[in-house]
C-alpha positions in Angstrom: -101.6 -139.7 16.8 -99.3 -136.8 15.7 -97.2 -135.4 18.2 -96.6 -131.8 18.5 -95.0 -130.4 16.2 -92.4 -127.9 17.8 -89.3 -128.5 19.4 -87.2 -125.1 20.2 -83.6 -124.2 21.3 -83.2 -120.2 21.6 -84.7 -119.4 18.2 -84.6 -122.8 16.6 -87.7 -125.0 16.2 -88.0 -128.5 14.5 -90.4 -130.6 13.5 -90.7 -134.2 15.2 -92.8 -136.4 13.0 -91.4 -136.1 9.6 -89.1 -139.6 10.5 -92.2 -141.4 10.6 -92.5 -141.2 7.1 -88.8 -142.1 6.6 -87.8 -138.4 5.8 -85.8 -135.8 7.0 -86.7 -133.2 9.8 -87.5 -129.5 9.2 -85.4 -126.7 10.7 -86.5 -123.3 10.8 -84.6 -120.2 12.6 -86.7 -117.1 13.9 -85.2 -114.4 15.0 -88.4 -111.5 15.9 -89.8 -111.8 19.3 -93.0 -110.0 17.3 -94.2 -113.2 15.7 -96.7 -115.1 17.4 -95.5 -118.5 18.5 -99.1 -120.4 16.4 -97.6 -119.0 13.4 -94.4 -120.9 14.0 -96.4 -124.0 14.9 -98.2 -123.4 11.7 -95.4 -123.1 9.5 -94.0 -126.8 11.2 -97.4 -128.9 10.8 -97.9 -127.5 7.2 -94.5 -129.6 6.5 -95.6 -132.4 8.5 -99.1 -132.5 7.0 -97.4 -131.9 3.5 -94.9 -135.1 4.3 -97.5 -136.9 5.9 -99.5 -136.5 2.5 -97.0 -137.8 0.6 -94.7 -135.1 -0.8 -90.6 -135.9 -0.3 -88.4 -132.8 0.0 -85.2 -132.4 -1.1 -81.8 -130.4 -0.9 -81.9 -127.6 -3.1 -86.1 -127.1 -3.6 -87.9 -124.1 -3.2 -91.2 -124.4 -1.4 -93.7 -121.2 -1.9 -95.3 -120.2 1.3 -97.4 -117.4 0.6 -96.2 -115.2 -1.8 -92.4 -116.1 -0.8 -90.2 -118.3 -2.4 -88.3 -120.4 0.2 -85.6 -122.8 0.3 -84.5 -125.7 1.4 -80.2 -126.2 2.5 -79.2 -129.0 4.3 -78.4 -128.8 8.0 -76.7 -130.7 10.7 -78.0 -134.4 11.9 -79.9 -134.4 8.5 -82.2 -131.9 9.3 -83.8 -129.8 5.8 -82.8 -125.8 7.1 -85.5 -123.4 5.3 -84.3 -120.2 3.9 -85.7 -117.5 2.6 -84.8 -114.6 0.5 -83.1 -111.4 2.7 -85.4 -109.4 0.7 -82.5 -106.8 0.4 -80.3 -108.3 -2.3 -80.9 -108.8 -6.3 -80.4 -111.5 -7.3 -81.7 -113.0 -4.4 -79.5 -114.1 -1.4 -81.1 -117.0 0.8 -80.5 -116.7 4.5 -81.3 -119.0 7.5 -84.6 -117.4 8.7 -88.0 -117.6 8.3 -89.0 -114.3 10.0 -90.1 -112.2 6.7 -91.7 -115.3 5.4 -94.0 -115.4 8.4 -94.4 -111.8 8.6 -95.4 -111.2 5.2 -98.2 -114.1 5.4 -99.6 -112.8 8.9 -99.6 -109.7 7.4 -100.9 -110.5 4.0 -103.8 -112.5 5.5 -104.6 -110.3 8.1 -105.1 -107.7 5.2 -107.5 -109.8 3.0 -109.2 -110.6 6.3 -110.0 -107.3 6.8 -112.4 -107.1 3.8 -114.2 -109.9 4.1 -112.9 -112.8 6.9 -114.5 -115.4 4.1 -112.3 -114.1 1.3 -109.2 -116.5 0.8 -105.9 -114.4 -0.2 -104.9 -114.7 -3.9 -101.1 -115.3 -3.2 -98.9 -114.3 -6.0 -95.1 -115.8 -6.0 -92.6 -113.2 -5.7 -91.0 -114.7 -9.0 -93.8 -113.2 -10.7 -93.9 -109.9 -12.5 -95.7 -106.5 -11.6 -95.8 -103.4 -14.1 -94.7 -100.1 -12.2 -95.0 -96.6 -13.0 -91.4 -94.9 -13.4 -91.1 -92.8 -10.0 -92.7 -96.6 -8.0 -89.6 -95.8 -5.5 -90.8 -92.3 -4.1 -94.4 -91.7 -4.9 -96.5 -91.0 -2.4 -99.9 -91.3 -4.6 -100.1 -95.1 -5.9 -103.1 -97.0 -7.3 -102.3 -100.7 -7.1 -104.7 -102.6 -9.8 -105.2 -106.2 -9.3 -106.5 -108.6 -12.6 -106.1 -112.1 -12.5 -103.0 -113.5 -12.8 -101.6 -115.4 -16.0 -98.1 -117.7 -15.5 -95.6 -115.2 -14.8 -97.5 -112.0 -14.6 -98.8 -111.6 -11.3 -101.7 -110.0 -12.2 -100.6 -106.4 -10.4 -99.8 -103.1 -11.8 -99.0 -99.8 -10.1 -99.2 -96.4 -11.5 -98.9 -92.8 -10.0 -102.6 -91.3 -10.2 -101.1 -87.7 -10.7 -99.4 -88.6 -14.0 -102.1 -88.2 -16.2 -99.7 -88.3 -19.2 -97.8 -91.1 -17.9 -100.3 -93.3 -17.8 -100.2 -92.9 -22.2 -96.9 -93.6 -21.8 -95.3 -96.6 -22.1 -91.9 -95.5 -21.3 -93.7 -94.5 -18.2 -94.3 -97.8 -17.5 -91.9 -101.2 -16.7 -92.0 -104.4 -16.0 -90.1 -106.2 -12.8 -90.1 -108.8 -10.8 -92.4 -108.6 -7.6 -89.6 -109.4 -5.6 -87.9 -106.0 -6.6 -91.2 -104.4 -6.0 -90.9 -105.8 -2.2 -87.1 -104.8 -2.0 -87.6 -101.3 -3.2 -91.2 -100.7 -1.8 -91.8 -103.1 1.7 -94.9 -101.1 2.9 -96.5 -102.6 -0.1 -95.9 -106.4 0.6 -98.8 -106.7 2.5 -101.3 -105.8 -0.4 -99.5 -108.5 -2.6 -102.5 -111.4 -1.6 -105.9 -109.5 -2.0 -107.6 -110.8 -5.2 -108.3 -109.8 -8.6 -111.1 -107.0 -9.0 -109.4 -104.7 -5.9 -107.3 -102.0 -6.4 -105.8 -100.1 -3.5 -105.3 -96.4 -3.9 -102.5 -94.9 -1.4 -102.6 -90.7 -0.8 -99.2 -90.2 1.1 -100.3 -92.6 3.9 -103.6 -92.6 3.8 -104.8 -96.2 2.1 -108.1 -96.7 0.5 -109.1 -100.5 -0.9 -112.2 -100.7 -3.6 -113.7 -103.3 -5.4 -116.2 -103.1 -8.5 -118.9 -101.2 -6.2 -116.7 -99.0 -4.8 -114.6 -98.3 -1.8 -114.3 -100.9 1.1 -114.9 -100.1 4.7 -112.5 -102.7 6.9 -113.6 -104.7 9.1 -114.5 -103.5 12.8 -111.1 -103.8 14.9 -109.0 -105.7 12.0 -105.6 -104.8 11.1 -106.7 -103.0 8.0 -108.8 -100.3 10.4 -105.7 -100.3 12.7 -104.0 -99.3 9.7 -105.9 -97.1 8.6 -106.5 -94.9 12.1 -102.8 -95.0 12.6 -101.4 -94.3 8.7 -98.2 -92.7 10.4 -97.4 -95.7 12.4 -95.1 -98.8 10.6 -97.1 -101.9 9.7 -94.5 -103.7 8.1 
């Protein structure tokens, strides 16, 4: 029988039943009072299950969780620390946290959720690339266009609906990572997981989601409604 999985001090929780398997323990920092304490738990027994399976973790790794790309340092008493990208720097920088990692998933998930709670996010990795429009930084009209994704192309692009021109252009238009995408534009993160054959169409902060038949009403009381009855609120 599995014991539970967390053990906490202040903001640091641990799994317990990796050294059944002869492997290190997991460590895992949070920092935001925000995030709910099941997504913690989850975050714990998907190592446990993942070690319990079979897989052997190392020093050095990255594990994908969601779209994020974490990373695995060693810690005192042999524990595996798991960091994760300060989503600030380029290159990345790893920190000791798992607080945007968790964030980004609830969030993510929540929004696919709202479409249809039987449709399963389509998680890109934030190593992945994404074609933006040239003014992606300040516009306040996006369409986000998602096809499916092939190896290192995430399957997104993003392009200002007002440049007509533009659009013909291809010095209009640029390739980066996804991870710059999330640096330079965070109130786009959560969009990163909803599958190919959406687009999502944002008019200043006002957010519309459509599929092949047309626009998408969310879901009665689901994040993407709250979102959408609040656009002047932060939902990052």
């Amino acid at each position: 029988m599995t014991q539970p999985a967390q053990q906490s001090t202040g903001s640091i929780h641990r799994t317990v039943d990796c050294k059944r398997f002869d492997h290190p323990e997991f460590q895992i920092r949070v920092s935001d009072p925000a995030i709910p304490a099941e997504d913690i738990s989850w975050l714990l027994r998907f190592f446990e299950r993942t070690v319990a399976d079979g897989e052997r973790f190392h020093v050095g790794e990255t594990v994908q969780i969601g779209w994020m790309l974490t990373k695995l340092e060693a810690g005192a008493e042999n524990f595996l620390c798991v960091a994760e990208p300060d989503m600030k720097a380029i290159p990345i920088k790893f920190v000791d946290s798992v607080d945007n990692t968790l964030k980004h998933l609830r969030n993510q998930k929540d929004v696919v959720e709202s479409i249809a709670p039987i449709l399963s996010p389509d998680f890109p990795s934030l190593q992945q690339s994404v074609v933006v429009h040239s003014d992606y930084k300040s516009a306040s009209r996006l369409l986000l266009t998602r096809n499916p994704a092939h190896k290192m192309d995430s399957g997104w692009s993003l392009t200002d609906p007002g440049d007509e021109f533009g659009s013909q252009n291809p010095s209009r238009n640029h390739r980066i990572s996804l991870y710059q995408l999330g640096v330079d534009r965070p109130d786009l993160i959560k969009f990163f997981a909803l599958p190919p054959g959406l687009h999502v169409r944002l008019d200043d902060l006002q957010i519309h989601i459509a599929g092949p038949g047309g626009e998408i009403q969310p879901v009665a009381g689901s994040y993407l409604e709250a979102l959408k009855k609040a656009p002047h609120t932060t939902f990052h």
